[in-house]
C-alpha positions in Angstrom: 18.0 23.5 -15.7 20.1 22.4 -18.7 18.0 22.9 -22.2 17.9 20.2 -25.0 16.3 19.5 -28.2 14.3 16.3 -28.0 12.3 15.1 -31.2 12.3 18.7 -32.5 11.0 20.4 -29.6 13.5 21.9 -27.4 12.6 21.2 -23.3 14.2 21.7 -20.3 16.1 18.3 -18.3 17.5 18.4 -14.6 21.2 18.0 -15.4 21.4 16.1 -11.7 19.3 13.5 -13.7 20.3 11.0 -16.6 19.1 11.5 -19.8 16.7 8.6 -19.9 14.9 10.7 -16.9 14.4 13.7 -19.3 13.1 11.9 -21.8 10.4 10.3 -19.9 9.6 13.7 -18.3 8.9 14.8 -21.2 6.2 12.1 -22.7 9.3 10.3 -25.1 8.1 6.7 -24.3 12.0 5.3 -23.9 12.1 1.4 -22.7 14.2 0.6 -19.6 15.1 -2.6 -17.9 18.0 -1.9 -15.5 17.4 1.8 -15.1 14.9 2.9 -12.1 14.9 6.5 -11.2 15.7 5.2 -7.2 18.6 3.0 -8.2 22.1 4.0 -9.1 22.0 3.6 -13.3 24.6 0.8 -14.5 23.3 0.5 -18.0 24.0 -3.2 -18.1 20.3 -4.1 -20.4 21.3 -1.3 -23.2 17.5 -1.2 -23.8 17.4 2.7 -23.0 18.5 3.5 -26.7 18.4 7.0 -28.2 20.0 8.8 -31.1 22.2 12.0 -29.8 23.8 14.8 -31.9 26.6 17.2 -30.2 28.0 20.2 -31.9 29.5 18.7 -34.9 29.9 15.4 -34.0 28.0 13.2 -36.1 25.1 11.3 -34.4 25.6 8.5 -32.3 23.2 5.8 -30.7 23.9 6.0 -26.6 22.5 4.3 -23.7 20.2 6.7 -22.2 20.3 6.2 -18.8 23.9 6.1 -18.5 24.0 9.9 -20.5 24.2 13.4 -18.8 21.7 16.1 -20.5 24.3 19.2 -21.9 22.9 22.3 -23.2 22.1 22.1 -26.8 21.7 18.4 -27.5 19.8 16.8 -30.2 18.3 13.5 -28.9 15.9 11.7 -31.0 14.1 8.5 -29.2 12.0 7.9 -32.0 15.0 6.9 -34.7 15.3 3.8 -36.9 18.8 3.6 -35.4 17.8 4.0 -32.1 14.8 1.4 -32.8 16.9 -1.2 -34.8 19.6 -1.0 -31.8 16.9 -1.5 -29.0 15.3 -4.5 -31.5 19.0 -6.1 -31.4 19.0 -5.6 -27.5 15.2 -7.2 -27.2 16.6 -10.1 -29.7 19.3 -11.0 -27.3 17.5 -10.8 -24.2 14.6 -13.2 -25.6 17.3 -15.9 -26.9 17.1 -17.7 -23.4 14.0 -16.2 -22.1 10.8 -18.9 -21.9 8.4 -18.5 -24.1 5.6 -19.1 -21.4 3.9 -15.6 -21.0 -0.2 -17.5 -20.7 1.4 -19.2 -17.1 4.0 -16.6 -16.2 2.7 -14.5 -12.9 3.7 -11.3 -14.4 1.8 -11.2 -16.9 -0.3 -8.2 -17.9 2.2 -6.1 -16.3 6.3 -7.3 -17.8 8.2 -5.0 -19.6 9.6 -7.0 -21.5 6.5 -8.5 -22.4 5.2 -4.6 -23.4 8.7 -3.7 -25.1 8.5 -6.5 -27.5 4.7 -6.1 -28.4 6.1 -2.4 -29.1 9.2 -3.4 -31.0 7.3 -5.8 -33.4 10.0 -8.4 -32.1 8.1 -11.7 -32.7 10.8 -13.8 -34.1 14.3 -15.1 -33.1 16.8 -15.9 -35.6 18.5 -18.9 -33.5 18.2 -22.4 -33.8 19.6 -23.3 -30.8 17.5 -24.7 -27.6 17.3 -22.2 -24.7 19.3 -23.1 -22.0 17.0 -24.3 -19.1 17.3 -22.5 -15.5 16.3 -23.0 -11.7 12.6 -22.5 -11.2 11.2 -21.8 -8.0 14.3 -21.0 -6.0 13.2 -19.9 -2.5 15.3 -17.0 -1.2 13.7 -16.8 1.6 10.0 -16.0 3.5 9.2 -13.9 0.8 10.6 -14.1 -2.5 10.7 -16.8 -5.3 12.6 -17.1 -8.0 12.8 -18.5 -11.5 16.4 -18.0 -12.9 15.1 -19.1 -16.7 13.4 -16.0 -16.7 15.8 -13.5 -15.3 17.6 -11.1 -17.3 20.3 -10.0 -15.1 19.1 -6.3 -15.0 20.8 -6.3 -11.3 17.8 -3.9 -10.1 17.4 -6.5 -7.1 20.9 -6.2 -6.5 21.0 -2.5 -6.6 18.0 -2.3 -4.1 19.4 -4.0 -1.4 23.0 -1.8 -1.7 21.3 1.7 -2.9 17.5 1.7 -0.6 18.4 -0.4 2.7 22.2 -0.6 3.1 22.3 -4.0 3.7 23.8 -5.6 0.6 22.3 -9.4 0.2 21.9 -10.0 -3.5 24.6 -10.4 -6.3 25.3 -11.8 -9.1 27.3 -14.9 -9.4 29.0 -16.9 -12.0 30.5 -15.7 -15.2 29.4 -14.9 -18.6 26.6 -17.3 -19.5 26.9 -19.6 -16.2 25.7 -16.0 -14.2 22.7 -15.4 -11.9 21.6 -13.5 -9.0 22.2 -15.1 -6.0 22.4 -15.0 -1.9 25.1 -14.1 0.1 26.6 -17.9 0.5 22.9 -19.2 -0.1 21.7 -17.3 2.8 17.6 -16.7 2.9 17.1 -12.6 2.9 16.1 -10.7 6.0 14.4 -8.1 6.6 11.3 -6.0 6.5 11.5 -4.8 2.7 12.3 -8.1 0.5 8.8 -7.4 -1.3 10.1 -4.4 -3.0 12.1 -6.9 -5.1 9.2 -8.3 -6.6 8.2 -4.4 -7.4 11.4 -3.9 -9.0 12.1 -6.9 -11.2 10.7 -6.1 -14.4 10.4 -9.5 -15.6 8.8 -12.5 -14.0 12.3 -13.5 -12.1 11.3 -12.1 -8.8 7.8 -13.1 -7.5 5.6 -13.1 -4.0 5.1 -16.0 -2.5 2.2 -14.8 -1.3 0.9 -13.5 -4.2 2.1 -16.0 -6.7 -0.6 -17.5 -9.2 -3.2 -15.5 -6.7 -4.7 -13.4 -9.5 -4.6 -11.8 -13.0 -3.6 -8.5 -13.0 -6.3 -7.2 -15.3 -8.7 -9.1 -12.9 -7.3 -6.7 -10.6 -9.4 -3.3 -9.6 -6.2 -0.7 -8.3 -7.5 2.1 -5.7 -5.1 4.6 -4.9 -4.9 5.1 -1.1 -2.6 4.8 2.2 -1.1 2.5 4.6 -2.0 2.2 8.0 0.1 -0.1 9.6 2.3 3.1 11.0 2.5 6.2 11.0 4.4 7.0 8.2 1.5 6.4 6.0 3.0 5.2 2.9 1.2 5.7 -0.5 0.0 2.6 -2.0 -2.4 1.1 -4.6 -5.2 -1.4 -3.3 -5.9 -4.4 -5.4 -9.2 -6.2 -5.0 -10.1 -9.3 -7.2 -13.5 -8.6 -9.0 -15.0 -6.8 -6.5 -14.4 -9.2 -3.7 -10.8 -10.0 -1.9 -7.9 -7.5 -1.8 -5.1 -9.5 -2.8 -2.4 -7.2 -3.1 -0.6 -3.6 -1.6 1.4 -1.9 -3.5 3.8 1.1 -2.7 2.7 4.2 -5.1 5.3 7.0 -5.6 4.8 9.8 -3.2 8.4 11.8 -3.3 7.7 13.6 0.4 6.7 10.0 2.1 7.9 6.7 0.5 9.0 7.6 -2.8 8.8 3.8 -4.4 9.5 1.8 -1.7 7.0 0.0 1.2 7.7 -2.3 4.3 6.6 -5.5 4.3 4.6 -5.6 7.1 2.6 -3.2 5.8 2.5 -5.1 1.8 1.0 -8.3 3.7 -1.1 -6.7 6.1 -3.9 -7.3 3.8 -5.6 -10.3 5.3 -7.2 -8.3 7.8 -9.0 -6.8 5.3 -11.6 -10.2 4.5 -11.0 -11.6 8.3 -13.9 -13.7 9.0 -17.0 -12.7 11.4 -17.2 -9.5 9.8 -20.6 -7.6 10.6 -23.3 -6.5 8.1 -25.5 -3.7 9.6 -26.3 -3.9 13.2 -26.5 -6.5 15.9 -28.7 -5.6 19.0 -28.6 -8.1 21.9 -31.7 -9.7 22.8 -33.1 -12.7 24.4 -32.0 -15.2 22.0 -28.5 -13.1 21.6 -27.4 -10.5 19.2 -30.4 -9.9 16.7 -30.0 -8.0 13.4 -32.3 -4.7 13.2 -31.7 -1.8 10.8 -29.0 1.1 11.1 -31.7 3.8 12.2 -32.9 1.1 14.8 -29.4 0.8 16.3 -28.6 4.5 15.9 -32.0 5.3 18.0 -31.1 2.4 20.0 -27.3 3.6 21.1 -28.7 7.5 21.4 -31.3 6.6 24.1 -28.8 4.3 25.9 -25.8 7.5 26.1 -28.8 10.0 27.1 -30.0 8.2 29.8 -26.7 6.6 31.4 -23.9 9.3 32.4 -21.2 9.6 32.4 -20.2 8.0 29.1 -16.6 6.8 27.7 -16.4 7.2 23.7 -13.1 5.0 22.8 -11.7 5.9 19.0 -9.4 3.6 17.2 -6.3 5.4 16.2 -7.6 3.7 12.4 -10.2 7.1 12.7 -9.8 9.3 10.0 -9.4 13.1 10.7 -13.3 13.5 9.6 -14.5 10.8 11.8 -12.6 12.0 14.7 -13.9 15.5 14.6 -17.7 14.0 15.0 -17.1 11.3 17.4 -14.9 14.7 19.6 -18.7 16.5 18.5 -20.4 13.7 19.6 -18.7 13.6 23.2 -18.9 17.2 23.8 -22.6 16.9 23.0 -23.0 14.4 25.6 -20.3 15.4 28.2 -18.3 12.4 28.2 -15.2 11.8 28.3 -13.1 10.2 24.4 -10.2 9.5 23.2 -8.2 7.0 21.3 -6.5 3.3 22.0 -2.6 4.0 21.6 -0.9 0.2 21.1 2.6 0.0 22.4 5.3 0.2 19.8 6.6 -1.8 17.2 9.4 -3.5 16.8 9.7 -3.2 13.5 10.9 0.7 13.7 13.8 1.2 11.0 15.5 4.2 9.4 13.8 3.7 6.0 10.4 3.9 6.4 8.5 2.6 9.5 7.9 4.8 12.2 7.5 1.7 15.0 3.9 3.9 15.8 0.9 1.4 14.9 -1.3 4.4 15.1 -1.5 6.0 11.3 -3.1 8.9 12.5 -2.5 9.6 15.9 -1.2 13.0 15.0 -4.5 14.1 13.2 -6.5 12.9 16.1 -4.3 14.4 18.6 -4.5 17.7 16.8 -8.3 17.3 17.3 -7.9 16.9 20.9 -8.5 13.1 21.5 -6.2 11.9 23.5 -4.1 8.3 23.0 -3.9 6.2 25.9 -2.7 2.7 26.6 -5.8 -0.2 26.7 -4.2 -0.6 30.4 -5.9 2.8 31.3 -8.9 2.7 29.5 -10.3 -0.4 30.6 -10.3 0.8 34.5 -12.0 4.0 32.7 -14.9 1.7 30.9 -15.5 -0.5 34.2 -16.4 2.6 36.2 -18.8 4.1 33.4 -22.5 3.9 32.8 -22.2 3.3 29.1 -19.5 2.9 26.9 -18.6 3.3 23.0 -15.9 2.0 20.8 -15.9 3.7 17.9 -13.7 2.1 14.5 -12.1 -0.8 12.9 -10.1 -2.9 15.0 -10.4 -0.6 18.4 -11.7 -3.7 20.4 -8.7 -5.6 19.3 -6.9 -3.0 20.7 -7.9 -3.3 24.5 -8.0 -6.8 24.0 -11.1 -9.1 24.5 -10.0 -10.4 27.8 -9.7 -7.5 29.5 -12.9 -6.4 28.1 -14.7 -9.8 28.7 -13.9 -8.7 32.6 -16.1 -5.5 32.3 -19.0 -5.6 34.5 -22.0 -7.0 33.2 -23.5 -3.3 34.2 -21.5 -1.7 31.6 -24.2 -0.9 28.5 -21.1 -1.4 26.0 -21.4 -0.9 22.3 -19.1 -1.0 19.5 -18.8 0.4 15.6 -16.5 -1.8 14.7 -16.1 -5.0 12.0 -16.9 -7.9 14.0 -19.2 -8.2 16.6 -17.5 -8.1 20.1 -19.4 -11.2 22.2 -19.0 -10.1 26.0 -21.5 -9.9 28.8 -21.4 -5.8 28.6 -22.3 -5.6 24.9 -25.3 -5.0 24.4 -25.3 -3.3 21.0 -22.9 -3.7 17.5 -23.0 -1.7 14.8 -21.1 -2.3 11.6 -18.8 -0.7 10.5 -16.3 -0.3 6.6 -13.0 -1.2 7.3 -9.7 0.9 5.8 -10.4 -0.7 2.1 -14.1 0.3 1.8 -14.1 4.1 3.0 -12.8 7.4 2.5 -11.3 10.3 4.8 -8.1 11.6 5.5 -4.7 10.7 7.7 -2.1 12.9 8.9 1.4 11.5 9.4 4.2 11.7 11.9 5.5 14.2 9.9 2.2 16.5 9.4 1.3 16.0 5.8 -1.9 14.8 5.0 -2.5 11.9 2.9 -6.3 10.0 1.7 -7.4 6.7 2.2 -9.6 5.8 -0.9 -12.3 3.2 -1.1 -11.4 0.5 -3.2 -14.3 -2.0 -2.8 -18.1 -1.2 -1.2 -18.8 -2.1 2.2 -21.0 -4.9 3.0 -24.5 -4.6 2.4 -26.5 -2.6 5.0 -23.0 -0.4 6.4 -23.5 2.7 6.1 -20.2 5.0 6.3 -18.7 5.7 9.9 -19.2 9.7 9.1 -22.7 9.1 8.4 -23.8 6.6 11.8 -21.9 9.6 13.6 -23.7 12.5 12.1 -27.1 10.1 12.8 -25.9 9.7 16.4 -24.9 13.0 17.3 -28.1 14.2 15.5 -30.0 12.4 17.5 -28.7 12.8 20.9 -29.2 16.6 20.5 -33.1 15.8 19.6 -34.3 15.9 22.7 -32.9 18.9 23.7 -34.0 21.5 20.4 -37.5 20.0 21.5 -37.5 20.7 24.7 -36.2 24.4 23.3 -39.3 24.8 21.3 
């Protein structure tokens, strides 16, 4: 480590690392527009300003990001040189840049919207009109964008050269007539264009699917994990009021996804607030499935898996590590046999980040025991059983409602899931919270362990999956502590 003075305090700064990456290590609250600490540094916005002393040299204002830390430097971010130089940068970037913050989708969360605020840079000095640009420009499924409101930071650019390896962005034109642009107009491809929308600090780049969706500061931001693979990459859950999620967002985790996230897992979101979703319990009755109470339905399911053996318990591979070890309780309590659904792989499997495993935590579940198998060998399993459980979010969709539609009739089949599965073998559903409304914990493919976080409550009347477990198991074993008595 390379030791420098910074605003009278001496510190210690990676010399592997720019200077602007010192200084915000270090709590110095230095602006940045083209700089992102996963993209090679260009220094192209010359927002990054900070006074530097050397030896005997005399001070001298330098673009931060585009500095390496030496042993003994003076840097002061704090200046009135270094804050009259980053005022002249703002002044120039603002010349063509709309004035339209109350409509623009980023706002509540644009830099340059936040820099300015901070710099007290509220006036222009020009006359002159601002020169209009492109709004809306599709570049592709994903990604919109308004040219009047770009600032040519090139961080989309970078992205595409630095992250995937598949350059598709550059910029185009000279001098005043430049822009970014496709590859000869081309739409982008891939499974990581949303990242661009993560990276643009500036309303430029937006999501089409997000676009004009929400405010941000309407916007409640639970930390948690992705579960469309098994890479499980950190992310921040965005519901609207309370209600919707309407928005995934890659958080930095330097040992699984540093900034970045796929897309299929940024718009997975939907199934989330899929319709038919299931408040408490569902029993089946003569006029069909009746709503009862979750000790009704726990009692209900107990005295159905004591009296008809031998039971199948079927796990989602969406169980966490602490709902996995009661439902493998839960079956060795009743002698059945368990295990999990394991879907087939995805196509989707890259060198970057997805795995191409739909199961997010088929390692912690293995590691319990529960074995994954294919829905094509469970369902024979659940035809020749007595009863029959599926236990978690989306584990029905897994084996697929037409193969389980053909279950015999005989088959007492219930589920803990979202929705209520409607074939002639259910005869009991209990609700269940899906990934945004509990907590627990997954394991990667890799081994490390990451938590899912509850960003909204669960409908009225669903109790945690933990907690209808710990019921259940409880009170299969009633019968037999009485008996001991």
């Amino acid at each position: 480590m390379t030791k420098i003075i910074l605003n009278g305090k001496e510190v210690e700064a990676d010399p592997a690392k720019p200077l602007v990456a010192a200084c915000h290590a270090h709590g110095a609250d230095v602006p940045v527009y083209c700089y992102h600490p996963g993209l090679t540094p260009v220094g192209s916005c010359r927002i990054c300003q900070v006074e530097v002393k050397q030896g005997a040299l005399p001070p001298r204002v330098v673009a931060a990001c585009r500095t390496s830390v030496t042993e003994g430097m003076i840097v002061e971010t704090e200046s009135a040189a270094a804050h009259a130089v980053r005022r002249a940068c703002l002044e120039f970037l603002l010349k063509d840049h709309p004035l339209d913050c109350p409509i623009c989708d980023k706002a509540g969360e644009c830099d340059l919207q936040d820099f300015a605020f901070a710099e007290g840079q509220s006036k222009g000095r020009t006359v002159e009109p601002r020169r209009p640009g492109a709004k809306r420009q599709s570049f592709g499924e994903v990604i919109l964008y308004d040219r009047e409101r770009c600032i040519l930071c090139s961080r989309c650019v970078r992205f595409f050269t630095d992250v995937t390896g598949k350059p598709q962005l550059t910029v185009a034109g000279l001098a005043a007539r430049s822009t970014i642009a496709t590859w000869q107009d081309r739409p982008l491809e891939g499974n990581y264009q949303g990242n661009l929308a993560d990276v643009c600090p500036v309303g430029a780049l937006t999501l089409k699917k997000f676009r004009f969706q929400a405010r941000v500061w309407n916007l409640a931001k639970t930390a948690s994990t992705c579960g469309e693979c098994s890479r499980g990459c950190a992310i921040t859950v965005e519901v609207l009021r309370g209600g919707a999620v309407r928005r995934l967002r890659p958080r930095y985790d330097e040992q699984v996804n540093r900034w970045w996230m796929c897309d299929h897992g940024r718009f997975s979101f939907d199934r989330f607030d899929a319709p038919g979703r299931i408040a408490g319990v569902r029993i089946r009755g003569a006029r069909g499935f009746e709503p009862a109470s979750a000790a009704a339905g726990v009692e209900r399911l107990a005295d159905t898996l004591r009296v008809h053996s031998p039971a199948i318990l079927v796990g989602s591979p969406w169980l966490t590590v602490e709902e996995g070890r009661l439902l493998a309780a839960l079956a060795a309590a009743l002698g059945a046999e368990t295990g999990f659904v394991s879907p087939p792989p995805c196509p989707l499997k890259d060198d970057l980040l997805h795995t191409g495993d739909p199961c997010p935590n088929r390692r912690g579940l293995t590691e319990l025991g529960l074995a994954g198998r294919p829905a094509a060998e469970w369902l024979p399993r659940l035809a020749a059983a007595e009863a029959a459980v599926l236990v978690g979010e989306r584990c029905a969709e897994l084996l697929g409602r037409e193969g389980l539609a053909a279950l015999p009739a005989a088959l007492r089949l219930a589920t803990l899931d979202t929705t209520v599965l409607d074939v002639p073998a259910t005869v009991l559903a209990l609700g269940v919270p899906n990934a945004a409304e509990r907590t627990g914990t997954w394991i990667n493919a890799d081994g490390i362990r990451r938590t899912i976080g509850a960003a909204r409550p669960a409908p009225a009347g669903t109790p945690p999956l933990t907690r209808t477990l710990e019921d259940l198991l409880q009170a299969v074993r009633r019968p037999a502590e009485v008996l001991a008595r």
